[in-house]
C-alpha positions in Angstrom: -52.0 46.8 -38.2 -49.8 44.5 -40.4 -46.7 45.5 -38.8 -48.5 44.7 -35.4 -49.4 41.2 -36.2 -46.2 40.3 -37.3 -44.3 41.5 -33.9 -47.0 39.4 -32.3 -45.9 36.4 -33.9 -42.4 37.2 -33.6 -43.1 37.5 -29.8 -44.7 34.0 -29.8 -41.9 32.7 -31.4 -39.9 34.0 -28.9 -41.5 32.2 -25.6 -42.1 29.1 -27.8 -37.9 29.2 -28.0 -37.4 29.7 -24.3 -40.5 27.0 -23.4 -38.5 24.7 -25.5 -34.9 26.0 -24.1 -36.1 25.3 -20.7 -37.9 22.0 -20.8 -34.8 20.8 -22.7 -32.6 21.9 -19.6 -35.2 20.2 -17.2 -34.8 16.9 -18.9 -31.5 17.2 -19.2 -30.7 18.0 -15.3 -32.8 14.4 -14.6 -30.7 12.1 -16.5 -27.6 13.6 -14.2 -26.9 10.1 -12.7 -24.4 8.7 -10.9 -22.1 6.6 -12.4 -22.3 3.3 -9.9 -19.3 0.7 -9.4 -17.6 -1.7 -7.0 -15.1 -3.6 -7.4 -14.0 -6.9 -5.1 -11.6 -7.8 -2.4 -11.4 -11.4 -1.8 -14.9 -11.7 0.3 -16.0 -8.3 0.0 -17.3 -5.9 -2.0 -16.0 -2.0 -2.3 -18.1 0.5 -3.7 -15.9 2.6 -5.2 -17.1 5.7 -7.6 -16.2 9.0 -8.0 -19.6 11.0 -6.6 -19.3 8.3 -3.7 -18.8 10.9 -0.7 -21.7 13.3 -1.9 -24.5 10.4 -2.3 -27.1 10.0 0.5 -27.9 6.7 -0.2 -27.4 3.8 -2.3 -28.1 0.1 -1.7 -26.6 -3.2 -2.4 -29.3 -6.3 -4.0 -28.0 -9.4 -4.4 -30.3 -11.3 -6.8 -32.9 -8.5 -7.1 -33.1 -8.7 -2.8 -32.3 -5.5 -0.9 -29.6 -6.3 1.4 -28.1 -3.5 2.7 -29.0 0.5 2.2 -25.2 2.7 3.1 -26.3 6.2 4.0 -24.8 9.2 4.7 -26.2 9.9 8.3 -25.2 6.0 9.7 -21.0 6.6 9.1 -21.7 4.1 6.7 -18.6 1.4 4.7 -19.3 1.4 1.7 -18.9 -2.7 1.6 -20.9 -5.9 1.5 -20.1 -8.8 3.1 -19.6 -12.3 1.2 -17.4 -14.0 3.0 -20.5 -16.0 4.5 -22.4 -16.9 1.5 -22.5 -20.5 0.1 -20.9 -21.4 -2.7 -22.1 -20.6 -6.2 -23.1 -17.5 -8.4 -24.8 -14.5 -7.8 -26.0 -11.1 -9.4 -25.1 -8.2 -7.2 -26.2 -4.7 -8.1 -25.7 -1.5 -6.1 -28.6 0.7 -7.2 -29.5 4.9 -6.4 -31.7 7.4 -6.6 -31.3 11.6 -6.6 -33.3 14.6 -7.2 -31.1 14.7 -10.4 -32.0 11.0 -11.5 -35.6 9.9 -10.4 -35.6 7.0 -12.9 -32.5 5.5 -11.1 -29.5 3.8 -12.0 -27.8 0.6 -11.1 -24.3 -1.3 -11.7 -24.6 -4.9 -11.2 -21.4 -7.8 -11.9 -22.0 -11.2 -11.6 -20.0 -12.5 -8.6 -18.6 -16.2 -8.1 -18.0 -17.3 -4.5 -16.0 -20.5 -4.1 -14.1 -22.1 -1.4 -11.2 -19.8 -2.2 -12.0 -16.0 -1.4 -8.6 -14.9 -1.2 -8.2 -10.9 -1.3 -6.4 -8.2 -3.0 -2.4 -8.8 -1.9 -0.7 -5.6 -0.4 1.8 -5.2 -2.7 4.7 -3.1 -1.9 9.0 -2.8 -3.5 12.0 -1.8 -2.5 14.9 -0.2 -4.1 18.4 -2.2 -4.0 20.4 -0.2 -6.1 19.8 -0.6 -9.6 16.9 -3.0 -9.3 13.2 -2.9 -7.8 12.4 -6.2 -5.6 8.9 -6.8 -4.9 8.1 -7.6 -1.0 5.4 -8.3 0.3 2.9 -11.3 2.1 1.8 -13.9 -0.3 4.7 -13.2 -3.0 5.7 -17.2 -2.9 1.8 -17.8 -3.8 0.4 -15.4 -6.2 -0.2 -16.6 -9.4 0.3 -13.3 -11.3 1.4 -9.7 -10.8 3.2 -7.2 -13.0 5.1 -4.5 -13.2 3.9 -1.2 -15.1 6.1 1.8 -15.7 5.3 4.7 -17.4 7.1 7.9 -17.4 7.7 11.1 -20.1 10.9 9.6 -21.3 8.9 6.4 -22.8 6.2 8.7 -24.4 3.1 7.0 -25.1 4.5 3.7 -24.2 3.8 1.5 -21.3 6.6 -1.1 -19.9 4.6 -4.3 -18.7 6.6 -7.1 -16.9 5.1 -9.7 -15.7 5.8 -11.5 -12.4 4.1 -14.6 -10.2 4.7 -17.8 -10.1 2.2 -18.2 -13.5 5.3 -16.8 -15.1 8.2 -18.6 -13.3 9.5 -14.7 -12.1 12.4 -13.6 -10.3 10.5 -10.6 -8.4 12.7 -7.9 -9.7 12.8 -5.3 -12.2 16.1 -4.0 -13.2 16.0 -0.3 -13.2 19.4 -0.2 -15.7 17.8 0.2 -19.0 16.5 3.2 -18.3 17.1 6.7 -19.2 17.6 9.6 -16.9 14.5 11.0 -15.5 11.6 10.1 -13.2 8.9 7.2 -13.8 5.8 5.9 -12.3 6.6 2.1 -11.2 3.9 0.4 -9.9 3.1 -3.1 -9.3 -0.4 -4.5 -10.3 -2.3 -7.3 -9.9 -5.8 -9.0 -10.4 -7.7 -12.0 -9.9 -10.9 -13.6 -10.1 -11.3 -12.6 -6.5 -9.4 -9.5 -6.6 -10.4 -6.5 -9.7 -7.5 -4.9 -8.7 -4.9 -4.2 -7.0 -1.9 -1.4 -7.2 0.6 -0.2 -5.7 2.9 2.7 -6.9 6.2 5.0 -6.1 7.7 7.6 -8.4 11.7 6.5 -8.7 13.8 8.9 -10.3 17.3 8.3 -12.4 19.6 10.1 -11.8 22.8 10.5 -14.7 25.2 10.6 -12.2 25.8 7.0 -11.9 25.5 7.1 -8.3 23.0 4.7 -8.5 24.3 2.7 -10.9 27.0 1.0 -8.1 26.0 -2.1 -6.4 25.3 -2.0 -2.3 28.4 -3.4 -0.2 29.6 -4.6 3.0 32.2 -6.7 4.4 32.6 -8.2 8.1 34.1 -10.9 9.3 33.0 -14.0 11.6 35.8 -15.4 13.7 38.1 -16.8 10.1 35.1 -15.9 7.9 35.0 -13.3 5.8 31.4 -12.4 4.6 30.6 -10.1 1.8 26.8 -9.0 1.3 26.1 -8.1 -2.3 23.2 -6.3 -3.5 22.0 -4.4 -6.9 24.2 -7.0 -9.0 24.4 -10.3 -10.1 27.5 -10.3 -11.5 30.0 -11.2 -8.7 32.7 -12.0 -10.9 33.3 -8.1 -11.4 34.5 -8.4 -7.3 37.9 -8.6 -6.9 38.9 -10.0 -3.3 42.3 -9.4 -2.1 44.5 -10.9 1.1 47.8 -8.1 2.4 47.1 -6.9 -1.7 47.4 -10.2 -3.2 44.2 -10.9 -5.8 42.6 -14.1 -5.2 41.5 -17.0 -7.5 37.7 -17.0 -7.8 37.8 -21.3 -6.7 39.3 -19.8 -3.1 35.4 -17.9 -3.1 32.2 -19.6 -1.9 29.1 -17.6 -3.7 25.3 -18.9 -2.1 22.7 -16.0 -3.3 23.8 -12.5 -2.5 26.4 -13.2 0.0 30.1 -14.3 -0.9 32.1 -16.0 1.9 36.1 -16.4 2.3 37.4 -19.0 5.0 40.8 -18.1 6.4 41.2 -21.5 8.8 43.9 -23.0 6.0 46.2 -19.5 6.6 49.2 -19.2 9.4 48.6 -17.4 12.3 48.6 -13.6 11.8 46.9 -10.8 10.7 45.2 -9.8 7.7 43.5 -7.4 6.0 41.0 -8.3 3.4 39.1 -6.0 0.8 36.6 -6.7 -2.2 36.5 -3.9 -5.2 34.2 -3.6 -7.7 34.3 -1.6 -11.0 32.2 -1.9 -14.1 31.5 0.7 -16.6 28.3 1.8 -14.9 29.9 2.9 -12.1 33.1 4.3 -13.0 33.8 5.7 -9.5 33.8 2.2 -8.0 33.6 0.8 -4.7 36.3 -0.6 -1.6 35.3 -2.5 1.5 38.1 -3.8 3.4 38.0 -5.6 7.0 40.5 -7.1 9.3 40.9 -10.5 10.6 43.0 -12.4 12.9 44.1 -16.0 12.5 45.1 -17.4 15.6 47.3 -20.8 16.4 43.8 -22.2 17.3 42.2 -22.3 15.1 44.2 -24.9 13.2 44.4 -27.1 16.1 43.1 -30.3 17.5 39.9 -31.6 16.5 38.9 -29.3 13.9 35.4 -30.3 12.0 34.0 -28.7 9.8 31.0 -27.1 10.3 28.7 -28.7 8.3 25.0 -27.3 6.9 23.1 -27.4 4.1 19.6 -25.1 3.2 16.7 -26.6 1.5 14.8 -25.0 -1.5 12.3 -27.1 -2.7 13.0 -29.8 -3.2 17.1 -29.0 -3.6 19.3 -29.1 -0.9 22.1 -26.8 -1.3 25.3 -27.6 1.1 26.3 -24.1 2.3 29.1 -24.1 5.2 32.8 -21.8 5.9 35.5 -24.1 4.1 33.2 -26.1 1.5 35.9 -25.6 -1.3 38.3 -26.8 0.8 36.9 -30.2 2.0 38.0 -32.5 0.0 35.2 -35.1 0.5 31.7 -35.4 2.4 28.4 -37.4 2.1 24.6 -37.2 1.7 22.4 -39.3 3.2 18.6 -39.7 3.1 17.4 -41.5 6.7 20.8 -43.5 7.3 21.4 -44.7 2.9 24.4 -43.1 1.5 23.0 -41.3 -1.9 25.3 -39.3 -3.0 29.4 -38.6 -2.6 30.7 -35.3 -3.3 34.8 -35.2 -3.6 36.6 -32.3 -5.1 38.4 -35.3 -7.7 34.8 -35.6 -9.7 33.6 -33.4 -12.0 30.3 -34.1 -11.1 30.9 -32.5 -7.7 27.7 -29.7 -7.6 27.3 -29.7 -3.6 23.0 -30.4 -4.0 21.2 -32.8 -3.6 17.9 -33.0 -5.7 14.6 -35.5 -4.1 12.4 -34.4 -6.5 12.0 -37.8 -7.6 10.9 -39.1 -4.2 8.0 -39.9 -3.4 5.8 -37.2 -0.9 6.5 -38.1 2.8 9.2 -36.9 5.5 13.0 -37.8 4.3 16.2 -37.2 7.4 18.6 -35.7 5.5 22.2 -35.9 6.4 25.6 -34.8 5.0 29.1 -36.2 6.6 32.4 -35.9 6.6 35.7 -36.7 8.1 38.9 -35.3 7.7 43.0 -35.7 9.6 41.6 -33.1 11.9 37.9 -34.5 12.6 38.9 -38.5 12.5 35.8 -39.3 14.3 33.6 -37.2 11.9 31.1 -34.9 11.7 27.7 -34.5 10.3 24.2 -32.2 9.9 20.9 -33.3 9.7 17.5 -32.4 9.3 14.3 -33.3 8.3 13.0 -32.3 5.0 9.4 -32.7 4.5 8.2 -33.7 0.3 4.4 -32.6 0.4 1.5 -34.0 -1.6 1.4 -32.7 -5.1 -2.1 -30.7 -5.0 -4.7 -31.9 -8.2 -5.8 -29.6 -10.2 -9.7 -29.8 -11.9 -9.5 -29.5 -15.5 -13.0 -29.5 -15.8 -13.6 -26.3 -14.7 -12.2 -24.6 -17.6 -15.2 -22.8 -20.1 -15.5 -19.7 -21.6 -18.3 -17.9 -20.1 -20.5 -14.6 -21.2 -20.5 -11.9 -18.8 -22.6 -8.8 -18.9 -22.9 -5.7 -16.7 -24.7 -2.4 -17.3 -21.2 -0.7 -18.7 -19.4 -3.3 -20.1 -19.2 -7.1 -21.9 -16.7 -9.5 -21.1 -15.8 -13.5 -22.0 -13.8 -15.0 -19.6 -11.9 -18.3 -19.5 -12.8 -19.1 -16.5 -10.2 -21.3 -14.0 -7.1 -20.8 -16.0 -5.3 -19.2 -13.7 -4.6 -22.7 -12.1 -3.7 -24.3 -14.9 0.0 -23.0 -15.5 -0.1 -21.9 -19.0 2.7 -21.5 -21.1 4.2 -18.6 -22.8 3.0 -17.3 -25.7 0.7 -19.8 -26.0 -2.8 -18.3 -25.6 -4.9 -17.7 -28.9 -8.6 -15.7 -28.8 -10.1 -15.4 -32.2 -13.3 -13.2 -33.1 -14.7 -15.0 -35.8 -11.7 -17.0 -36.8 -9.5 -13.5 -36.8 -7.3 -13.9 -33.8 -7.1 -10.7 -31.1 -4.6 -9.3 -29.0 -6.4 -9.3 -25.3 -6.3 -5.7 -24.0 -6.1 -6.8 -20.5 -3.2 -7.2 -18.7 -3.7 -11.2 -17.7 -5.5 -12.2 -20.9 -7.7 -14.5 -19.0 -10.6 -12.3 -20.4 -11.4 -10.2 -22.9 -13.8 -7.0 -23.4 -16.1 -7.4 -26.3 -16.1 -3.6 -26.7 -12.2 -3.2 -27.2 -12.5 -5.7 -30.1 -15.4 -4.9 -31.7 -17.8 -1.8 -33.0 -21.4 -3.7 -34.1 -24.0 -5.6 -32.0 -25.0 -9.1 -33.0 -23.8 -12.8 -32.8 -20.1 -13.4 -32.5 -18.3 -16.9 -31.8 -15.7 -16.3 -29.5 -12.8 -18.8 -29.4 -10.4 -19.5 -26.5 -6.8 -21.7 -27.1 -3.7 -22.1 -25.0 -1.4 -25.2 -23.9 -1.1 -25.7 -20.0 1.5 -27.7 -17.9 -1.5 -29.2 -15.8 -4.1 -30.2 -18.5 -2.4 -30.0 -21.7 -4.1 -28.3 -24.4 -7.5 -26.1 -23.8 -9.6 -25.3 -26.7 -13.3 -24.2 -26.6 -15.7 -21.5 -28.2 -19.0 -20.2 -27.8 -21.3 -18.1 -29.4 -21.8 -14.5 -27.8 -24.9 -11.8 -28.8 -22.6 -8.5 -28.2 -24.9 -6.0 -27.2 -22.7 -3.0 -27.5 -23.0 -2.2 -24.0 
């Protein structure tokens, strides 16, 4: 009877265990949520997360308001619209609800909409031999971008160069320093109306220094010789020869990639013209060669110069066959002689700067006569100086931003400002940080610290356009 009693309880036990097993399983399977986000494209909004294609339906609030519902059956978008909505800030939440999570779940970001809702750029590269050149629409304009590479050969480490005109760039990224093997190059970029944007190629070196050789080509325009350069910037490695005999590098006019050889000063003939290039990264080296014909008239008659000049800016930059070998010519700006370049003056740069005139539209001229052109010659054009554009200062503040998933502070419009290098200081409590993100506009609370409670936060950098920036505010870090 004892022993009975005792396999009794043991039995209870038993089906107390699985009861317990079985309701722990049950509330397990209904906190099996979703994990909700978006992220933002200039005047929309992209939902984005993984379990996207295998939810029903979700919906987007916008200051606790339904606005939209995406399902499933209705070949939904999976976007909302803000292009259209006035000015000013709102909290936009997309929220669901499954058989596995009948409490719901939500993400929500406060969202800013301004006059400027600009979208994520397409960014794209190219490969020119040894160097990466970013291009694509906007590149003039945006303020930052970056190149990331990552690859076995570096490890654990990260490459990060930055790019835009935030940090006076040159769009490349030299591919030189880098070992043998294949890498992930992208190019990223973010905004306060863009979360991000990416684009990426794998680009393998290779060790057999193939593609350490610069592109080449050589042609020739009537007594111009033109040579296009590309994956080098080191054009004094080219040696350029006439019938074998090496030229001086003064005979050589060099404007960006392209190096130009006039022949109008040589007797009438044939010749044959070739540029070389070796360097100890590419042993093989390279040979283009071209033929040209000088002809009696060419010399003859009334022979100007072909004058031009191209504008950058506010620089122009005189750029026409035979510059090295005119011995004087003239800049004016709408009919006033400004500036005399002569090859007797060591001054003698062949620009013209107007960044010192005032904003309006400026005829620009350059002239010149010589024993062949005794009635002269000249190229104009009109160069147009806009309006400086003003920048508010007053919209700089460090602001507290908090989602379901994360804490941020942001310094909000400094992206305008043109801050200088190395100049940026956040401090936790008087201990300064290194910002984790790639910009360092903002920061995320939960990269820099481990315990809820109060905080001051402190923001400092020097800017081009309002000098220095300095402001803190006090932050209750939840520990989201």
């Amino acid at each position: 009877m004892k022993n009975l009693k005792i396999l009794s309880l043991l039995m209870l036990g038993l089906m107390l265990v699985f009861t317990a097993c079985e309701e722990s399983d049950d509330s397990d399977s209904t906190t099996d949520c979703p994990e909700l986000s978006f992220e933002r494209d200039g005047g929309k909004l992209i939902a984005n997360f993984e379990e996207i294609n295998s939810l029903d339906v979700y919906e987007w609030f916008v200051n606790d308001e339904l606005v939209e519902t995406e399902n499933l059956e209705n070949q939904r978008d999976n976007t909302l619209d803000i292009s259209e909505y006035n000015p000013g800030t709102y909290t936009i939440c997309i929220k669901a609800e499954t058989p596995d999570c009948p409490a719901g779940v939500e993400f929500c970001k406060e969202i800013v909409v301004g006059e400027d809702m600009e979208g994520c750029p397409e960014l794209k590269f190219t490969r020119d031999g040894d160097y990466l050149i970013a291009d694509f629409e906007g590149l003039d304009t945006l303020e930052f971008y970056a190149w990331q590479v990552s690859g076995e050969t570096l490890g654990n480490e990260t490459i990060i160069e930055n790019e835009g005109t935030d940090n006076q760039g040159d769009n490349k990224f030299s591919l030189a320093n880098l070992e043998e093997g294949t890498y992930t190059i992208c190019l990223i970029s973010e905004s306060p109306t863009c979360t991000s944007a990416e684009y990426c190629e794998e680009i393998t070196i290779d060790g057999d220094g193939q593609d350490s050789c610069p592109d080449l080509s050589v042609s020739s325009e009537g007594n111009i010789i033109v040579a296009t350069i590309s994956g080098t910037d080191d054009f004094d490695l080219f040696k350029w020869y006439v019938n074998n005999q090496l030229l001086a590098a003064e005979d050589l006019q060099v404007q960006g990639n392209t190096v130009t050889l006039d022949l109008s000063n040589y007797n009438p003939g044939s010749y044959e013209v070739c540029v070389k290039f070796n360097s100890n990264d590419c042993s093989q080296g390279i040979e283009a060669c071209v033929s040209a014909q000088v002809t009696d008239d060419n010399n003859g008659g009334d022979d100007c110069p072909d004058l031009s000049f191209i504008e950058e800016g506010t620089l122009m930059f005189a750029n026409f066959p035979g510059i090295n070998q005119l011995d004087v010519y003239e800049w004016f700006v709408d009919g006033v002689l400004v500036e005399t370049e002569s090859l007797q003056s060591q001054d003698r740069d062949n620009k013209l700067d107007l960044s010192s005139y005032n904003p309006g539209t400026y005829t620009v001229c350059i002239k010149a006569e010589t024993n062949e052109c005794p009635n002269g010659t000249e190229f104009c054009r009109d160069v147009v100086i806009p309006e400086p554009q003003p920048v508010d200062c007053s919209v700089f503040k460090l602001e507290y931003i908090a989602t379901n998933g994360a804490e941020f502070v942001n310094a909000n419009g400094v992206i305008l400002f043109g801050l200088e290098d190395n100049s940026v200081v956040w401090e936790i409590d008087g201990t300064q940080i290194n910002p984790t993100t790639t910009t360092g506009h903002f920061i995320i609370l939960k990269n820099h610290l481990s315990q809820a409670g109060k905080y001051e936060i402190c923001y400092k950098a020097e800017s081009t356009e309002c000098g220095a920036l300095q402001e803190c505010i006090e932050v209750d870090f939840q520990g989201l």
